[in-house]
Backbone as ProteinMPNN parsed JSONL, in Angstrom:
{"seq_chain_A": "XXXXXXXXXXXXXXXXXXXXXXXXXXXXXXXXXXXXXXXXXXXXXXXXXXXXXXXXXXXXXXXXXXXXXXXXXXXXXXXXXXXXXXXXXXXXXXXXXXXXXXXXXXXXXXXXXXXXXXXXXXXXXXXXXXXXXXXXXXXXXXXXXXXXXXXXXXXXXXXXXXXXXXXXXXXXXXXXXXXXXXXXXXXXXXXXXXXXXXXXXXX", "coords_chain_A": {"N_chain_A": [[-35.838, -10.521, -17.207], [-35.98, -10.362, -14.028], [-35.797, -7.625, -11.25], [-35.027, -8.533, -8.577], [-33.427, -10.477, -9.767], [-31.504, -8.943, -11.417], [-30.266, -7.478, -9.759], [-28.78, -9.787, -7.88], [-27.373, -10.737, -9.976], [-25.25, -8.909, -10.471], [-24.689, -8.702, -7.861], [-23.084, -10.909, -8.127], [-20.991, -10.676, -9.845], [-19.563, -8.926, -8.658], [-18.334, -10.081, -6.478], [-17.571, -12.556, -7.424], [-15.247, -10.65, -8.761], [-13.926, -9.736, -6.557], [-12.646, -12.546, -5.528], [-11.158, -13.241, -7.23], [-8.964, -11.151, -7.049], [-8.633, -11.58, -4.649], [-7.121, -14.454, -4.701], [-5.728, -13.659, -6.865], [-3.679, -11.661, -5.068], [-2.499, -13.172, -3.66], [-1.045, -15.192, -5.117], [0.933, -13.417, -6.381], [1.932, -12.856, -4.231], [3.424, -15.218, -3.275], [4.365, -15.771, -5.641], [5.769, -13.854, -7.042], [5.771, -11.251, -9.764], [6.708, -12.201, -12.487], [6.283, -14.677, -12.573], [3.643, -15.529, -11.374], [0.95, -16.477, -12.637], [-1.776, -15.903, -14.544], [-3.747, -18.259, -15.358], [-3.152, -20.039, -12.778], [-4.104, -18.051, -11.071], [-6.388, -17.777, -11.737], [-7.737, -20.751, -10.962], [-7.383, -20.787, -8.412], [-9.142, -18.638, -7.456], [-11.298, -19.847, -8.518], [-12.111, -19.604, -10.915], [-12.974, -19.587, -14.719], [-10.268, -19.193, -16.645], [-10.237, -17.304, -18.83], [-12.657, -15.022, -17.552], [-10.935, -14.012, -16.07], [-10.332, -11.749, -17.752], [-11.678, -10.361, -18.551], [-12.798, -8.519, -16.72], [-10.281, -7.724, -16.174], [-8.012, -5.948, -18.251], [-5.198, -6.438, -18.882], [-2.243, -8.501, -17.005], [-0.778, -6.651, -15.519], [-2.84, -4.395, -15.358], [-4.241, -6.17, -13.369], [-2.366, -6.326, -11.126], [-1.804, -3.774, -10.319], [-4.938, -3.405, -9.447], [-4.506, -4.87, -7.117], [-2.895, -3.861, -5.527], [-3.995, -0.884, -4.939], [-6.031, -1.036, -3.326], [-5.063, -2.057, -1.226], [-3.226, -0.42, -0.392], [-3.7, 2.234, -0.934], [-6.643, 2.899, 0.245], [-6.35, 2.672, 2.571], [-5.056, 4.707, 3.539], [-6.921, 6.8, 2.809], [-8.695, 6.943, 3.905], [-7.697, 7.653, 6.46], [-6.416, 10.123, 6.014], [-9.328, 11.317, 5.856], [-10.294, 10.347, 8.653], [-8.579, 12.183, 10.209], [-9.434, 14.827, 9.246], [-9.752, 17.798, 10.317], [-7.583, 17.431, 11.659], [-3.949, 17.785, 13.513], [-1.01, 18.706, 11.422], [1.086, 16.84, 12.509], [0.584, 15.021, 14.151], [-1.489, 13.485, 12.141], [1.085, 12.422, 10.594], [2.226, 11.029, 12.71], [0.288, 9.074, 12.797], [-0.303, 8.169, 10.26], [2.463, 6.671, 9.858], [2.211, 4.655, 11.605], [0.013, 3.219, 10.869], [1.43, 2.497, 8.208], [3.336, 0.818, 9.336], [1.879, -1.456, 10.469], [0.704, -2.042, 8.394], [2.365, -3.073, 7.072], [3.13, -5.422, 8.05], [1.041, -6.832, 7.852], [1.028, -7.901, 5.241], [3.966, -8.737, 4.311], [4.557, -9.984, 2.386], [3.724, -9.45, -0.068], [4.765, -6.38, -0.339], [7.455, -7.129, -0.588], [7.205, -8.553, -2.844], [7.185, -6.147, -3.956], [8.801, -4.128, -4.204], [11.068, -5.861, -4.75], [10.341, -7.055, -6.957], [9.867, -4.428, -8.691], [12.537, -3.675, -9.062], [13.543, -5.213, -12.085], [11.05, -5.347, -13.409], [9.456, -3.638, -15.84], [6.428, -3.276, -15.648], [6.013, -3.914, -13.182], [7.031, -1.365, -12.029], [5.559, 0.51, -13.301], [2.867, -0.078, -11.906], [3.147, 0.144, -9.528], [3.729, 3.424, -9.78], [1.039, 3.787, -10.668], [-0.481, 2.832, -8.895], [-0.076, 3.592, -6.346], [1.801, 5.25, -5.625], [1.751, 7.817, -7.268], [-1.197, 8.281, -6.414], [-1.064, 8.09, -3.621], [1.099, 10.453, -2.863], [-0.613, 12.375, -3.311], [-3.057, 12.262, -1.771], [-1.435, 12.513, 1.007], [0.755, 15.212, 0.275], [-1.151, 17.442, 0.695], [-1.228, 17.952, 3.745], [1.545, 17.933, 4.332], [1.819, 20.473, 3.13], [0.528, 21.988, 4.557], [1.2, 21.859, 7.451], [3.606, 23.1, 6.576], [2.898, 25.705, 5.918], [1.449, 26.008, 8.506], [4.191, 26.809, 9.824], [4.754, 24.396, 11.42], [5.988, 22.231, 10.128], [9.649, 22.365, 8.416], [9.944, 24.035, 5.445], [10.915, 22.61, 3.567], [12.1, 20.393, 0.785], [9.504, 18.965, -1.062], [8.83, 15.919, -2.017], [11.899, 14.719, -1.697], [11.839, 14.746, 0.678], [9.471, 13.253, 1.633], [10.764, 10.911, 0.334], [12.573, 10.228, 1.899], [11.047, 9.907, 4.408], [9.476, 7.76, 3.643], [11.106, 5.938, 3.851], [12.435, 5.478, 5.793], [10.148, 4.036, 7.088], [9.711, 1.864, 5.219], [12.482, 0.231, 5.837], [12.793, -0.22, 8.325], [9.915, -2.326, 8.213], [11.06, -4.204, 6.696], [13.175, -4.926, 7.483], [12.372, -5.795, 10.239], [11.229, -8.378, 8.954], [13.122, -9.849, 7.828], [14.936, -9.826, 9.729], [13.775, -11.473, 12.219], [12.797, -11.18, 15.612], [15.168, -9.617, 15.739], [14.739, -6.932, 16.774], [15.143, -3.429, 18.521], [12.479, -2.888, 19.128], [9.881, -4.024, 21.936], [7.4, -3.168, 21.172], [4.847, -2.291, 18.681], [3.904, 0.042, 18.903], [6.188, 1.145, 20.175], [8.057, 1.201, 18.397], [6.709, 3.156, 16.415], [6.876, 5.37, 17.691], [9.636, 6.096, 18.444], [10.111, 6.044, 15.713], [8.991, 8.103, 14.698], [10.064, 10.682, 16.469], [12.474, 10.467, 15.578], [12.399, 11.086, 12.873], [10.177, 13.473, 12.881], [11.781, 15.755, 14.571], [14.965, 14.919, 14.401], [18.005, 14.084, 15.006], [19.826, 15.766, 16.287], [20.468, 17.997, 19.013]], "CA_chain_A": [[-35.138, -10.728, -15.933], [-36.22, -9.405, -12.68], [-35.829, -6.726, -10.323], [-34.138, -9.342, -8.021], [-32.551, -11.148, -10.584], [-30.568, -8.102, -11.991], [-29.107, -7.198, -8.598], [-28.37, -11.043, -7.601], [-26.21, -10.585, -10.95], [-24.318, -7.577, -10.077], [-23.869, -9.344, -6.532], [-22.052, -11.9, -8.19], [-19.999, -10.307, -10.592], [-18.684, -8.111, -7.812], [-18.155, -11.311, -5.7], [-16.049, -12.752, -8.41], [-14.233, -10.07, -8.882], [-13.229, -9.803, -5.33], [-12.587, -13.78, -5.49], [-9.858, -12.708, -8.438], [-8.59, -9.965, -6.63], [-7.711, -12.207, -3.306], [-6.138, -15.461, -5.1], [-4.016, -12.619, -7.348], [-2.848, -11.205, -3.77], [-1.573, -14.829, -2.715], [-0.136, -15.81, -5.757], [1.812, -12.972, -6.427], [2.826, -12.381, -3.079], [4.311, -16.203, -3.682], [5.528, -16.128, -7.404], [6.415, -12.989, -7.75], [5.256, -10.989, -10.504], [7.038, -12.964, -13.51], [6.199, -16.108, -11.773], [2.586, -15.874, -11.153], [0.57, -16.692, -13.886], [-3.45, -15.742, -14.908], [-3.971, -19.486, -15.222], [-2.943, -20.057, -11.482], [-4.785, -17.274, -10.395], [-8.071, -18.345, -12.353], [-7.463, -21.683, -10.34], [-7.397, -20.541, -7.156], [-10.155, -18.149, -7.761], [-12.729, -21.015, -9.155], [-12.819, -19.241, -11.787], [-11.962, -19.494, -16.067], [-9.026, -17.832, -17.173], [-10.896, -15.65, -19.631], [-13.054, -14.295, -16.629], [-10.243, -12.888, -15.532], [-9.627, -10.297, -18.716], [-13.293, -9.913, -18.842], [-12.278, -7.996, -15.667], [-8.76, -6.679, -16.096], [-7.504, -6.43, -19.529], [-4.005, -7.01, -18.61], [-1.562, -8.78, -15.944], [-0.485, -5.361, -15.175], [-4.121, -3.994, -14.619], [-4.531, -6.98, -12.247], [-1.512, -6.378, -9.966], [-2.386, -2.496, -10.141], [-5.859, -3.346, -8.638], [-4.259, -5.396, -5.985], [-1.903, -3.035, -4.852], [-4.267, -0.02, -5.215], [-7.01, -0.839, -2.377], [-4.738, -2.302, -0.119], [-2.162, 0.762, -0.189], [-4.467, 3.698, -0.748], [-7.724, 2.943, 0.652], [-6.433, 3.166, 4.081], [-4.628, 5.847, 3.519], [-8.06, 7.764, 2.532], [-9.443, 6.53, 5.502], [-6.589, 8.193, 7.452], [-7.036, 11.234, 5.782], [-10.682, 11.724, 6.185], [-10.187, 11.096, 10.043], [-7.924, 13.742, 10.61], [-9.364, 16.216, 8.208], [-9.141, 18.595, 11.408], [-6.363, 17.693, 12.909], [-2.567, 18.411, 13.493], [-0.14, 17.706, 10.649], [2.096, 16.415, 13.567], [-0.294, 13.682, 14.331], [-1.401, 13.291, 10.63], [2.13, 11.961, 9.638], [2.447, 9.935, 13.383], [-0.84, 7.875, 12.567], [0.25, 7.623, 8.624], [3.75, 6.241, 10.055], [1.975, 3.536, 12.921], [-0.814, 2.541, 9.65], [1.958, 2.109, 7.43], [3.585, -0.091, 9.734], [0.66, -2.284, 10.353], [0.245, -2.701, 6.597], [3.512, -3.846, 6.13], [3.22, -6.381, 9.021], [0.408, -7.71, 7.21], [1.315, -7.758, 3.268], [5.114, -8.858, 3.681], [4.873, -10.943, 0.767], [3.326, -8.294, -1.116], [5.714, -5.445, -0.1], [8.482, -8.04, -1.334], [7.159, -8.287, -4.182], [6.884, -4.732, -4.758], [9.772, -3.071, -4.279], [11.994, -6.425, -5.501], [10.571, -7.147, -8.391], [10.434, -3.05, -9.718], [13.832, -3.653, -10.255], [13.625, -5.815, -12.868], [9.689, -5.53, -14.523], [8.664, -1.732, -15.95], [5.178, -3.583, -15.673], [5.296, -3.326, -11.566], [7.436, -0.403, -11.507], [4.214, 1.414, -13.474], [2.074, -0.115, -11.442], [3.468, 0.923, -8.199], [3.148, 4.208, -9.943], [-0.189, 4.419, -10.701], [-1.076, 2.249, -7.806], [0.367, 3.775, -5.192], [3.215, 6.403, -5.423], [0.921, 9.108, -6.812], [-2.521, 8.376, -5.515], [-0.762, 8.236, -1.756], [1.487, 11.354, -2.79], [-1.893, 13.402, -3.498], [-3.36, 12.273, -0.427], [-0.097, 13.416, 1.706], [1.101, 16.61, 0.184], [-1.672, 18.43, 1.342], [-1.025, 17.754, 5.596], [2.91, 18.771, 4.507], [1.751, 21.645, 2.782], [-0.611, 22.208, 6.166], [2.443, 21.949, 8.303], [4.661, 24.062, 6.314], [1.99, 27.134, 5.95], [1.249, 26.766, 9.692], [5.281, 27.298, 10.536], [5.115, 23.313, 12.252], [7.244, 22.194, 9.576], [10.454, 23.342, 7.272], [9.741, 24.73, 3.786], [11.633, 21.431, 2.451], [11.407, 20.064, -0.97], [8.239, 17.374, -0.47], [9.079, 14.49, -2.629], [12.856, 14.357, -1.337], [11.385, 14.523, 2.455], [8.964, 11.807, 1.945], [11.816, 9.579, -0.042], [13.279, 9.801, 3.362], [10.303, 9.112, 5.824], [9.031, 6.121, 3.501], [12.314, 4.992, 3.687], [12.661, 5.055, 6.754], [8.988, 3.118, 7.535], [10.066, 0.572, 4.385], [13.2, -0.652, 5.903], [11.928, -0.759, 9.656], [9.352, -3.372, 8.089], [11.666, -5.212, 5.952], [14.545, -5.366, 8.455], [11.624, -7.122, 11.245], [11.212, -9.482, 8.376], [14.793, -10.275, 7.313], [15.708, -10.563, 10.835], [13.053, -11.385, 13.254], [13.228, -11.137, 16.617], [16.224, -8.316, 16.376], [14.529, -5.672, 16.648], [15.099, -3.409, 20.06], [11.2, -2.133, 20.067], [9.2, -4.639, 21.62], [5.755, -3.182, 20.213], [4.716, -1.139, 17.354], [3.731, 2.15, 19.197], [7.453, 1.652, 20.554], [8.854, 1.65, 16.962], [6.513, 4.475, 15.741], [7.788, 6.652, 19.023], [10.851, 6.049, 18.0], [10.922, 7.016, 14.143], [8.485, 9.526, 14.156], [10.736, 11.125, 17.195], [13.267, 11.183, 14.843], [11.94, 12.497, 11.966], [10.221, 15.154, 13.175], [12.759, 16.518, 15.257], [15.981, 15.252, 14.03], [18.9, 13.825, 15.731], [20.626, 17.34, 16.788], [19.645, 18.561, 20.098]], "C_chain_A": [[-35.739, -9.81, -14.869], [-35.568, -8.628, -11.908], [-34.519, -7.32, -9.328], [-32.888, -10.133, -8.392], [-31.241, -10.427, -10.963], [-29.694, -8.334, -10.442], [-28.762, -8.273, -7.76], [-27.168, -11.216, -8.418], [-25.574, -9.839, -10.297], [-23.627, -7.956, -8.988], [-22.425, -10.104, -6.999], [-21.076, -12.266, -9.074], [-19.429, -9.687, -9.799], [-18.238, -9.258, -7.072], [-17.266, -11.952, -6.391], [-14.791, -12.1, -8.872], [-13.358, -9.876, -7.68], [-12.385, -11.29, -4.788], [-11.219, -13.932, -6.13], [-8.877, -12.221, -7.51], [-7.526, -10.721, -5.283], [-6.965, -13.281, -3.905], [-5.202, -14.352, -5.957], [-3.008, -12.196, -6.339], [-2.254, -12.13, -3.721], [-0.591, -15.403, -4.102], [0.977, -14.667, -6.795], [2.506, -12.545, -5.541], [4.191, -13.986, -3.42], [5.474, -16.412, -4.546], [5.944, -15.144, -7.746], [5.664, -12.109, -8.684], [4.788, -11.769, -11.91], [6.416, -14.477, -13.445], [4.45, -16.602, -11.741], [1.699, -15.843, -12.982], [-1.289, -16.686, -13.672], [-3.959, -17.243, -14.697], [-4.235, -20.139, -13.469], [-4.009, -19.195, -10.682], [-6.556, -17.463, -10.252], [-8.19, -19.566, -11.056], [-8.18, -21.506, -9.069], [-8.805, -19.836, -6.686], [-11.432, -18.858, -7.615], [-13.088, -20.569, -10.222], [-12.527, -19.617, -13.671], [-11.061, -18.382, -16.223], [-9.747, -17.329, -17.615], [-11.808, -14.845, -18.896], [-12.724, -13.523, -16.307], [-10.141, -11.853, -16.295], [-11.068, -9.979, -18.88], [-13.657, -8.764, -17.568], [-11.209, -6.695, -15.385], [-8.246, -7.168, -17.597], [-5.864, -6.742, -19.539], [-3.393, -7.58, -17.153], [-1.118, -7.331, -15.303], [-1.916, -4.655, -14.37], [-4.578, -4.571, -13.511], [-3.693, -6.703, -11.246], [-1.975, -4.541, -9.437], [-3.68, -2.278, -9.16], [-5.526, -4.448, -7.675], [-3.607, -4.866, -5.555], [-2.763, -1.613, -4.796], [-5.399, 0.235, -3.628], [-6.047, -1.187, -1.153], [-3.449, -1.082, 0.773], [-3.06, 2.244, 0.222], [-5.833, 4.039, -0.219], [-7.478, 3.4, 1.787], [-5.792, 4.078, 4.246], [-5.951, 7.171, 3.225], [-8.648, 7.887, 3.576], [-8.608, 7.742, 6.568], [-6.959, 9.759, 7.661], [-8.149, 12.26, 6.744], [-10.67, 11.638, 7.394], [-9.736, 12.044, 10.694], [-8.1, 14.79, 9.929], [-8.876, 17.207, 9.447], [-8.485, 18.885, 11.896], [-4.778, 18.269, 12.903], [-1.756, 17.707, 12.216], [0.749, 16.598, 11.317], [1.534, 15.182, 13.557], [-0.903, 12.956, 13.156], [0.058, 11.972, 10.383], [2.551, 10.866, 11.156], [1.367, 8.645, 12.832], [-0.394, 7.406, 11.238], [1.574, 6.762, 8.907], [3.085, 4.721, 10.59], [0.708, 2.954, 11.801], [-0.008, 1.917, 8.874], [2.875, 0.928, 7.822], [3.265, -1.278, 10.045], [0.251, -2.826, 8.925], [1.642, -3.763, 5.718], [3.065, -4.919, 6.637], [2.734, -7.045, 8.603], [0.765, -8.321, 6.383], [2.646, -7.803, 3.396], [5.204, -9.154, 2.409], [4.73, -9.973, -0.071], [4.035, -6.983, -1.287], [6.916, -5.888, -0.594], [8.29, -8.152, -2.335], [7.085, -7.154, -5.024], [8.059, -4.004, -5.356], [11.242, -4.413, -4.915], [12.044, -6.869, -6.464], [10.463, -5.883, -9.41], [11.191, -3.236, -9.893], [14.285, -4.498, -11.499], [11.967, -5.596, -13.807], [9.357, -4.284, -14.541], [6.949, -1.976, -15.811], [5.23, -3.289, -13.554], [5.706, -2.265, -11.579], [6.074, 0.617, -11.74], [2.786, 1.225, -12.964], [2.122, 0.47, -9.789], [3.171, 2.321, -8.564], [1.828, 4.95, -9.769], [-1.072, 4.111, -9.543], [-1.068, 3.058, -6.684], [0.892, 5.099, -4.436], [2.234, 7.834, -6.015], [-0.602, 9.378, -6.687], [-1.733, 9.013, -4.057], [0.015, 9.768, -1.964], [0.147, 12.821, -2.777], [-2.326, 13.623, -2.103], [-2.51, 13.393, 0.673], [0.437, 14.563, 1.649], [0.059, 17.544, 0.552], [-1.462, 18.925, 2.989], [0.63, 18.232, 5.262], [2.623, 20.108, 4.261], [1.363, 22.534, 4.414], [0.531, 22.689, 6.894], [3.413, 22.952, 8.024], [4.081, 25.481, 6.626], [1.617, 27.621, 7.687], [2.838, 26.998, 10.978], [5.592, 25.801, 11.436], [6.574, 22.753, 11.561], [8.478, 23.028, 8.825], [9.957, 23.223, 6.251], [10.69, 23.644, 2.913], [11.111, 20.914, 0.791], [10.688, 18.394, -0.3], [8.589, 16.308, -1.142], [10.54, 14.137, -1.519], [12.849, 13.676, -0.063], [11.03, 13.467, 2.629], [9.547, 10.738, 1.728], [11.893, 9.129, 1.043], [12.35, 9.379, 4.558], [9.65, 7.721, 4.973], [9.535, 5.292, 4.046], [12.744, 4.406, 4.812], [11.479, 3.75, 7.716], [9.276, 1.62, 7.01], [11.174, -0.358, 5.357], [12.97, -1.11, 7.198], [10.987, -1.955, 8.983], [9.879, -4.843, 7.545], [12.77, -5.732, 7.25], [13.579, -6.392, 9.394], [11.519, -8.412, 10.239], [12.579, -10.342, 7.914], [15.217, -11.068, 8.282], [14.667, -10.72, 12.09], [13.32, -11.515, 14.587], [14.205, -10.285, 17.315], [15.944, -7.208, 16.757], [14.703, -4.976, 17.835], [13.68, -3.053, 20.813], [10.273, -3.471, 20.432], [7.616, -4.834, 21.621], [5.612, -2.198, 19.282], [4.88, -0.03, 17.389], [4.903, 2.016, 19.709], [8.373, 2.318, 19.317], [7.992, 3.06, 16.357], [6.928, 5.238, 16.617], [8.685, 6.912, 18.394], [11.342, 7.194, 16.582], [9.792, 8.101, 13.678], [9.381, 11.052, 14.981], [11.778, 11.947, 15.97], [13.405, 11.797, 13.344], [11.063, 13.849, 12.066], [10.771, 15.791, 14.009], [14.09, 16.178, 15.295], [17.045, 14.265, 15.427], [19.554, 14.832, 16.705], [19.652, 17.506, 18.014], [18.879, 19.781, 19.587]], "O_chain_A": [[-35.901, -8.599, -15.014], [-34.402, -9.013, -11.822], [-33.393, -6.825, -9.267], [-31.846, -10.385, -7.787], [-30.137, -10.968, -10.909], [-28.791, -9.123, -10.163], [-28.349, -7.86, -6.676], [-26.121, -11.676, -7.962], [-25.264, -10.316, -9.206], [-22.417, -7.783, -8.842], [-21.273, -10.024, -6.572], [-20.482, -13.329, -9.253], [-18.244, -9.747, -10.127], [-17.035, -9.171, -7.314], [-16.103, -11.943, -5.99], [-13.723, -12.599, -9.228], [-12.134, -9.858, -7.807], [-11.617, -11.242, -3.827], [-10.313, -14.618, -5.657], [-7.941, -12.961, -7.211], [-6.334, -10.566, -5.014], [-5.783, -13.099, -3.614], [-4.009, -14.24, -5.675], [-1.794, -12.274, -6.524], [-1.047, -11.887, -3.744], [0.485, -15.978, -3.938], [1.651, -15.073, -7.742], [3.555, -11.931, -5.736], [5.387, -13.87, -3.686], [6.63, -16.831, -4.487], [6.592, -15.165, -8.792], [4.486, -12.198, -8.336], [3.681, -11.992, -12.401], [6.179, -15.191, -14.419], [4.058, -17.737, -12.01], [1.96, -15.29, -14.051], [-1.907, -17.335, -12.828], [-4.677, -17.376, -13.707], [-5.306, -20.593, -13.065], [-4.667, -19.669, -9.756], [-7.435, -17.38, -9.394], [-8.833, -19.162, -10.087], [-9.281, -21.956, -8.75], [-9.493, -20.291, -5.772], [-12.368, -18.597, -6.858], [-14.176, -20.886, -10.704], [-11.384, -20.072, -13.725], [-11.099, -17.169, -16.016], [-10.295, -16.557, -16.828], [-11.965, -13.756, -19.448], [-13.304, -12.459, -16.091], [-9.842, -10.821, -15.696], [-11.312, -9.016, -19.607], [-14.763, -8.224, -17.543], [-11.187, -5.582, -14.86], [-8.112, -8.319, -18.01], [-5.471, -7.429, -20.482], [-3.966, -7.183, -16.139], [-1.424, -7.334, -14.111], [-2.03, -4.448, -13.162], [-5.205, -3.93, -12.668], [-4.272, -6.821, -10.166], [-2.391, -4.251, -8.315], [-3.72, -1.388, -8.31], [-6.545, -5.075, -7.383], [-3.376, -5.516, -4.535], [-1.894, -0.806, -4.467], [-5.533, 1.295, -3.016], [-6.258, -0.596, -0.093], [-3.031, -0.983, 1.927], [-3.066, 2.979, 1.209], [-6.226, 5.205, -0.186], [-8.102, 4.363, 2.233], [-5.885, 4.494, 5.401], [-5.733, 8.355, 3.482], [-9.075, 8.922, 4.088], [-9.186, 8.54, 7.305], [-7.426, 10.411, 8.595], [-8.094, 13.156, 7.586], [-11.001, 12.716, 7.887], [-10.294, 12.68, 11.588], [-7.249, 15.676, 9.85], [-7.666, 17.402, 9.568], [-8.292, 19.933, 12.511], [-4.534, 19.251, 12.202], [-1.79, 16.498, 11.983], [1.08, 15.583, 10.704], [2.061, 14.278, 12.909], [-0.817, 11.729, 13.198], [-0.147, 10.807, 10.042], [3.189, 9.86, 10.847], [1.721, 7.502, 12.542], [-0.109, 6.214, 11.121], [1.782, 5.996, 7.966], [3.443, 3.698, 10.006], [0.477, 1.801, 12.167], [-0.343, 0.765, 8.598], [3.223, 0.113, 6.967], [4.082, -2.197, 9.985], [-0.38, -3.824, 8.579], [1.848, -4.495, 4.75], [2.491, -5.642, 5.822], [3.27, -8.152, 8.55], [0.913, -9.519, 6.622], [3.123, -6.937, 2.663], [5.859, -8.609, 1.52], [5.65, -9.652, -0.823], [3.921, -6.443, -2.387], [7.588, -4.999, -1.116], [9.219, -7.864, -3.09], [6.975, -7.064, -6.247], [8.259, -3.498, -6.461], [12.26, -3.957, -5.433], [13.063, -7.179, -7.081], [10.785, -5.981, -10.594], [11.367, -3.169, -11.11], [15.458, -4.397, -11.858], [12.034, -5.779, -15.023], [8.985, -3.706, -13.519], [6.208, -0.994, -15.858], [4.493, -2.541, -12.912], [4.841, -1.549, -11.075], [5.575, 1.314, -10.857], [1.802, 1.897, -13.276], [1.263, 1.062, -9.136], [2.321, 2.794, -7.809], [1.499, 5.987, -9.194], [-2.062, 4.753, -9.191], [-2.116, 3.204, -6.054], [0.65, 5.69, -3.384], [2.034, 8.783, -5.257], [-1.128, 10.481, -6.832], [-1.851, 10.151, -3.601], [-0.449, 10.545, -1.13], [0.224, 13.938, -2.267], [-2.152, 14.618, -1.401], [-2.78, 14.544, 1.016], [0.695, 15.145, 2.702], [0.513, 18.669, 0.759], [-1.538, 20.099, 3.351], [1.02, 19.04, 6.105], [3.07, 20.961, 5.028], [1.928, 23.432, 5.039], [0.79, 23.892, 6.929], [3.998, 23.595, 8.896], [4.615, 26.277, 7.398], [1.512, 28.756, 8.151], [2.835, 27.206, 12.191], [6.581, 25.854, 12.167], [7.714, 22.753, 12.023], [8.339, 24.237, 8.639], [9.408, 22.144, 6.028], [11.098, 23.868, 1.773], [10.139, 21.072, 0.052], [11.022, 17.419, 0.372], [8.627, 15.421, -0.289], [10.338, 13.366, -0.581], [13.412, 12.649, 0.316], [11.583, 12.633, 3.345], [9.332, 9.707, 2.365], [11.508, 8.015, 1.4], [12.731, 8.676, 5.494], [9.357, 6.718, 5.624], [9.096, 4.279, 4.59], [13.249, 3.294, 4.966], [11.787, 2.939, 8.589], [9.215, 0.576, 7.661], [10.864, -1.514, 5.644], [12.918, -2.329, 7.365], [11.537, -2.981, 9.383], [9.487, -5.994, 7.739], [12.936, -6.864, 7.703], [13.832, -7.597, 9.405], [11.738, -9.506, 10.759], [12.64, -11.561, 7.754], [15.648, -12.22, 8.248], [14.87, -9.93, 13.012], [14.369, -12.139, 14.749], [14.354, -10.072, 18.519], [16.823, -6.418, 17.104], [14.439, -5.778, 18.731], [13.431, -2.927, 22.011], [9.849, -4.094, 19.459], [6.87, -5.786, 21.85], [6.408, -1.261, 19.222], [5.479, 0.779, 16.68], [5.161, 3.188, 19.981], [9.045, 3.345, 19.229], [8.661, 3.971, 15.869], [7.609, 6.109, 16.076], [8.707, 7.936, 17.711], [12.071, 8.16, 16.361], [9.737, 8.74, 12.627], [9.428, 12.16, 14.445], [11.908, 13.111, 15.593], [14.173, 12.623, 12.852], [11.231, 14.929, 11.498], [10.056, 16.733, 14.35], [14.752, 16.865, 16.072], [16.641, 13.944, 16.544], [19.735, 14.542, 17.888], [18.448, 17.25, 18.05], [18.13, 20.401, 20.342]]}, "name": "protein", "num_of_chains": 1, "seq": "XXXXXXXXXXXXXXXXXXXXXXXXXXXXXXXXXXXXXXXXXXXXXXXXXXXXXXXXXXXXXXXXXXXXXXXXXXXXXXXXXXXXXXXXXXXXXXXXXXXXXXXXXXXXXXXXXXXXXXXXXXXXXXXXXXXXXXXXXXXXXXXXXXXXXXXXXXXXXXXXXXXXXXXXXXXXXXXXXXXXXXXXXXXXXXXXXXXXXXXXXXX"}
């Protein structure tokens, strides 16, 4: 085999795998976790089912690497632009990204957080996917903040429960109920809830 040949291969095993990767996005944003099925996915793909495990050895490994680039990549990204900068601004841009990602990936955010309550197969994939890659990322810019006196000396997991939580249901609520919302643009809604998490309701 040739020179050319090899890396024509390689092209188009990575090309298939990315081919996987996007019909898995769509048909578990659709079916759910339980719902979507390897078969379906192959389908959509162009590809044989057994391709797919030649790939990912389980349904689990597959939803894991669909939830893994689209959550934490841009969060690395984020990162690496602000190595320099303020935690302050750090955790506004991470707020006004995370909002933008929902906007995109409803389906997929629906499927995340409503089918963990029922499958220990997403809940451990949200795990490994998501919850402590992105916590790695993040606790360093709190730490940042705390050491340079911007923020309080809070306990970090509890904190972030509360600013996910607050990003999660802002995205879900525009989807639930469209049109209710009172901001009408994004940087109005991140104003808003970064306002009030970093400085609180209390005068």
């Amino acid at each position: 085999m040739s020179k050319h040949q090899k890396v024509r291969t390689k092209k188009t095993v990575e090309e298939r795998r990315r081919d996987i990767l996007g019909a898995a996005l769509s048909v578990f944003s659709e079916n759910g976790y339980k719902g979507a099925t390897t078969a379906e996915i192959a389908r959509r793909a162009g590809v044989a089912e057994g391709t797919i495990f030649r790939h990912f050895a389980t349904k689990k490994e597959l939803l894991t690497a669909v939830l893994e680039p689209k959550v934490i990549e841009g969060l690395i990204v984020l990162d690496q632009e602000h190595r320099e900068g303020n935690p302050k601004d750090f955790f506004r841009c991470f707020l006004k990204d995370r909002l933008e990602l929902i906007q995109e990936n409803v389906g997929l955010f629906r499927l995340m957080f409503a089918e963990a309550q029922y499958h220990s197969e997403v809940r451990e994939a949200l795990f490994k996917g998501i919850l402590g890659p992105g916590m790695s990322v993040i606790k360093p810019w709190f730490d940042k903040g705390v050491t340079q006196g911007i923020f309080k000396p809070l306990p970090f997991i509890p904190t972030m429960r509360s600013f996910i939580g607050m990003i999660m249901f802002y995205g879900v609520f525009n989807y639930v109920f469209p049109g209710l919302s009172p901001e009408k643009t994004l940087e109005e809604a991140v104003d808003h809830i970064s306002e009030l998490f970093l400085h609180g309701l209390v005068r």
